[in-house]
Phi, psi and omega in degrees: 000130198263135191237134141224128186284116221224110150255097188285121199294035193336181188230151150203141176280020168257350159157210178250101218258150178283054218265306191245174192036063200197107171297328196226128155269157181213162197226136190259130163262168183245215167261026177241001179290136183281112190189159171235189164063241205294318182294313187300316191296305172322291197300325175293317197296286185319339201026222180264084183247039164307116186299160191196118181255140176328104184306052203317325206267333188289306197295349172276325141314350149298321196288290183317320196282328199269340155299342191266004154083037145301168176234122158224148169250124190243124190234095216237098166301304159314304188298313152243044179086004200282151187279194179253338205257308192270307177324296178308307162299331148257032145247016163299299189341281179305333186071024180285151173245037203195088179240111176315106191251043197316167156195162176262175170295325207290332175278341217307309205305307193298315178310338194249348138331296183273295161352289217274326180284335170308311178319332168249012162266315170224096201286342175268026178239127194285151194238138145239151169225155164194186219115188198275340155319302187279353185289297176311299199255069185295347181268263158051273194309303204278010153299322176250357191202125148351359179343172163252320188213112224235139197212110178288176186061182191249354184263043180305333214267338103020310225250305174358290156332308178289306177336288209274353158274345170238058197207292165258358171210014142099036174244131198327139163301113160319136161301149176096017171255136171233133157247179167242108195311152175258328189294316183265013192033026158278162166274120182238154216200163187243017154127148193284324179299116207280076170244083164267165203306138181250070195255018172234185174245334212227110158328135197288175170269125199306151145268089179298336194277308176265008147293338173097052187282339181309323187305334216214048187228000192220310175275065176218127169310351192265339185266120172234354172257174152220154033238140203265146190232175171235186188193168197218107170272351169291142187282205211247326186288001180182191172185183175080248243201117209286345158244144239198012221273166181284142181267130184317127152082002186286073191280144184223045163298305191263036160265101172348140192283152204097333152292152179255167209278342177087000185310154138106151127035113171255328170281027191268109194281005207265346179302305157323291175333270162220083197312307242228127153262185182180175182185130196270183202309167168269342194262350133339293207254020153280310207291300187328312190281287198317328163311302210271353168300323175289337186260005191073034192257162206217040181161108181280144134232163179249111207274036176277121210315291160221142196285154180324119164257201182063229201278323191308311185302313168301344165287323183296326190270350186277303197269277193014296202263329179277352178289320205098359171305333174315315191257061168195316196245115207261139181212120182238170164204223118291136164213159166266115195304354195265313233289299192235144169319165164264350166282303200299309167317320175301326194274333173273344153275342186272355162257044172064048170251149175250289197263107177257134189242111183251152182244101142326285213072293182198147181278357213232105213292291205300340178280325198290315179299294202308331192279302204092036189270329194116335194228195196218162195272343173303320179301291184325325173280305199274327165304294165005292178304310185281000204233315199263343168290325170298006186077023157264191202226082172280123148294108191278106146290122142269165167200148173260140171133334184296164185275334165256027190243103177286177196299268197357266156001274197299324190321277185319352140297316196279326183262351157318310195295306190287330192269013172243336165317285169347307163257027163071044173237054123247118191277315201218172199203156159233147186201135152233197205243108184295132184256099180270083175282143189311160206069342191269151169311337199272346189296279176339300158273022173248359178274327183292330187250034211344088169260009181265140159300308168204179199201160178112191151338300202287329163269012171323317203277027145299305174306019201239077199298102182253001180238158113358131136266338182252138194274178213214163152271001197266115173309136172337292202276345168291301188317304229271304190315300182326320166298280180349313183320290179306323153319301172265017183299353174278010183237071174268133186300326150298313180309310179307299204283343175288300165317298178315318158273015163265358186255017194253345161319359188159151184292324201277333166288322185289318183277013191251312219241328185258334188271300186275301182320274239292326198282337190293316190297332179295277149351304204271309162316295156312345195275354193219033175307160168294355200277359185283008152283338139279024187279171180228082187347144192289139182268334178305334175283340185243188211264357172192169184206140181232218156244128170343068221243005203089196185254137191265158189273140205260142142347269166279160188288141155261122174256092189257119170339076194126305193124325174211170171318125144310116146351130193235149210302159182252011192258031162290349188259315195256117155314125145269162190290331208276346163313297169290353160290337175320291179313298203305288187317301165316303181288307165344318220250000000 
């Protein structure tokens, strides 16, 4: 059966959306972005250096599906930049009769758009969509768009397989397929839990040649040698990110075997998405790296939700250094601020790893807790400190916007992040807008405690934050100012001047830090002006547009990570004094 793995290029005047292998979706803006005068000039400065990251999970259901003795087409329309008019054509080209679609929610409206028009240019090509959206909403799609077929769960390139084998050669359906009968135009469904057939033990090594890895090798911020890849330390029986701990007050006794448990993160879709972890053999995924150091690519990241700790790391980083990958190949990854020792920071710089990337959040214990994140902001600071002294370079994620964090609060994030720039154990930084996407535990209690501004279908392509989607004490264009905040708390006279002498290491620090950096920040910085908070959607893009109502009554059945909302504490509301010791403690040292 001839297959295409598809990201379809929707047009938006907000920017270039970020779609697979992306826990948070975000839309970059470029030099098509909207805006006039001073901004519009900005938006030229930026061009297109919108980041676009490797699909690990897409290219892995091409590799597999082209083993399974399959035909694939990999048709990734954002990456390359393709009109809707050049999309279409090349798949008059490829011919598929079978097309692989993700989507997040901030796309889903856009996405079933274009569903309906492929649909009527090629009406004999079969559709499946899925992602952490279709995951929550498995009914959804065929309400709004002709779909053939919605496939729950994240072990897609698993499910994938199964899809184009009982499709062309008459093999049972795995759980977690929904169609629509043609005879009663009822939903129908091969059982709800996303339990597909698991017929390797061990994930093929990606066919990089045929995902195209060149498209999604030069424009990523993450990357400081390029051309730079992504990798996977998860095994074949699960994936993402080894915590899971179960979330206070959640019983998830009575949830059909096979749902996921809601553990892990409550703003995360990946919980949904993919509950269960694993991690595959180490000297596998050696062999992997020594393959892509041979093909010249001269810089991983390891995009695994947090990377392997314990005894798997220490086998890794010793044949690491002993194949000799150290001294060729540049290596990052996700960590937990919990995770690792300051010797264990020492030992992943002496096998070449740089970029370590933590998700922060928040400067604020009650906030850190309520998520389920796990860790404390003392943790976050004493890695930080041990990762940037041992001479690794970490990238702070943040985020703003909870409803129960007043300006103060949100501050206090901001300025934990400059006083850590300051003493230079922060390299690089992300701030975003907290997204309470469907399926996630935080989706759930915010519809049960009503913190959504809006909800439903008609605001789906909303969720993409360039707004609040939760309501706050914080004024809009305050949330937006704040994210900003967070971009330039780096813009400090020591930090600046640390830099400055850091770009003369190398032709590779100098486009990193001066040529591509300046556009990422710049960039990043418009995706979150205040004025995108009065911008007014285009209507035309989408498949309906409602009004701002609060949480909406749903369509469809919702499938939330755990089952149901967790309970929520009532002292997440009430500030301690030991919060505000945070910042304090930190300019102390």
């Amino acid at each position: 059966m001839r297959v295409a793995i598809s990201f379809p290029p929707f047009e938006s005047e907000k920017g270039i959306p970020l779609l697979s292998q992306n826990r948070q979706y975000q839309v970059f803006s470029t030099r098509g972005s909207k805006g006039g005068g001073f901004v519009s000039l900005l938006n030229r400065f930026v061009g297109d250096n919108a980041t676009v990251i490797f699909p690990v999970l897409p290219a892995l259901a091409a590799t597999l599906l082209q083993q399974a003795g399959h035909e694939v087409a990999w048709l990734d329309g954002i990456a390359e930049g393709w009109s809707w008019e050049e999309y279409c054509r090349q798949i008059e080209q490829a011919r598929p009769q079978l097309m692989m679609i993700e989507t997040k929610t901030p796309s889903a409206p856009a996405i079933w758009k274009c569903i309906s028009d492929l649909k009527a240019r090629f009406p004999e090509m079969k559709i499946a969509l899925l992602g952490d959206h279709v995951t929550a909403f498995p009914e959804e799609a065929f309400l709004f768009c002709p779909v053939d077929y919605c496939v729950r769960g994240g072990q897609y390139d698993f499910a994938m397989v199964n899809l184009a084998n009982h499709l062309e050669r008459g093999e049972a359906l795995g759980s977690g397929v929904f169609w629509k009968d043609r005879l009663t135009g009822e939903i129908a469904n091969s059982g709800t839990a996303p339990k597909p057939p698991q017929f390797l033990q061990v994930r093929p090594h990606i066919d990089r040649e045929l995902a195209k890895w060149r498209l999604y090798a030069y424009r990523n911020g993450n990357f400081l040698r390029t051309p730079g890849t992504y990798g996977w330390a998860t095994g074949a029986s699960g994936a993402d990110c080894w915590w899971r701990r179960p979330v206070d007050g959640l019983d998830t006794s009575n949830l059909p075997v096979g749902e996921a448990h809601g553990g892990g993160c409550t703003f995360c879709s990946w919980t949904s998405l993919l509950p269960k972890f694993s991690v595959r053999p180490v000297d596998d995924y050696l062999d992997e790296l020594e393959h892509l150091a041979a093909s010249g690519l001269r810089e991983v990241f390891d995009d695994t939700g947090t990377f392997p700790v314990g005894r798997w790391l220490h086998k890794f980083v010793a044949g690491f250094r002993e194949r000799g990958l150290d001294k060729v190949l540049m290596m990052g990854c996700n960590m937990r601020a919990d995770a690792l020792t300051q010797q264990e920071y020492a030992l992943l710089a002496s096998a070449n790893f740089r970029f370590i990337l933590y998700g922060i959040e928040s400067a604020n214990e009650r906030t850190l807790q309520f998520l389920n994140k796990g860790t404390t902001p003392q943790q976050q600071r004493d890695s930080l400190k041990w990762a940037s002294e041992a001479g690794l370079e970490p990238h702070a994620t943040c985020m703003v916007g909870y409803p129960w964090e007043d300006y103060d609060a949100a501050k206090r994030t901001i300025d934990f992040t400059r006083e850590c720039f300051e003493r230079g154990w922060i390299n690089t930084l992300q701030g975003t807008i907290v997204m309470p996407y469907p399926g996630t535990q935080l989706y759930a209690q915010a519809r049960a405690n009503n913190w959504l501004r809006f909800d439903g279908p008609a605001n789906w392509h909303r969720y993409d934050m360039r707004e609040p989607v939760l309501v706050s004490p914080i004024p809009n264009d305050q949330i937006l100012g704040l994210v900003q905040g967070l971009y330039t708390s780096f813009l400090s006279r020591r930090y600046v001047t640390r830099k400055l002498h850091s770009v003369y290491q190398s032709t590779d620090h100098f486009k990193y830090y001066v040529v591509r950096g300046s556009k990422y920040l710049v960039g990043h910085m418009l995706d979150f002006l205040p004025s995108q908070a009065q911008q007014e959607p285009n209507a035309g893009n989408f498949t309906q547009i409602g009004p701002a109502s609060g949480v909406a009554d749903l369509p469809v059945k919702l499938y939330t990570a755990g089952g149901q909302a967790a309970p929520v504490p009532e002292q997440v509301f009430v500030e301690r004094a030991e919060e505000r010791e945070v910042v304090a403690s930190v300019a102390r040292t």
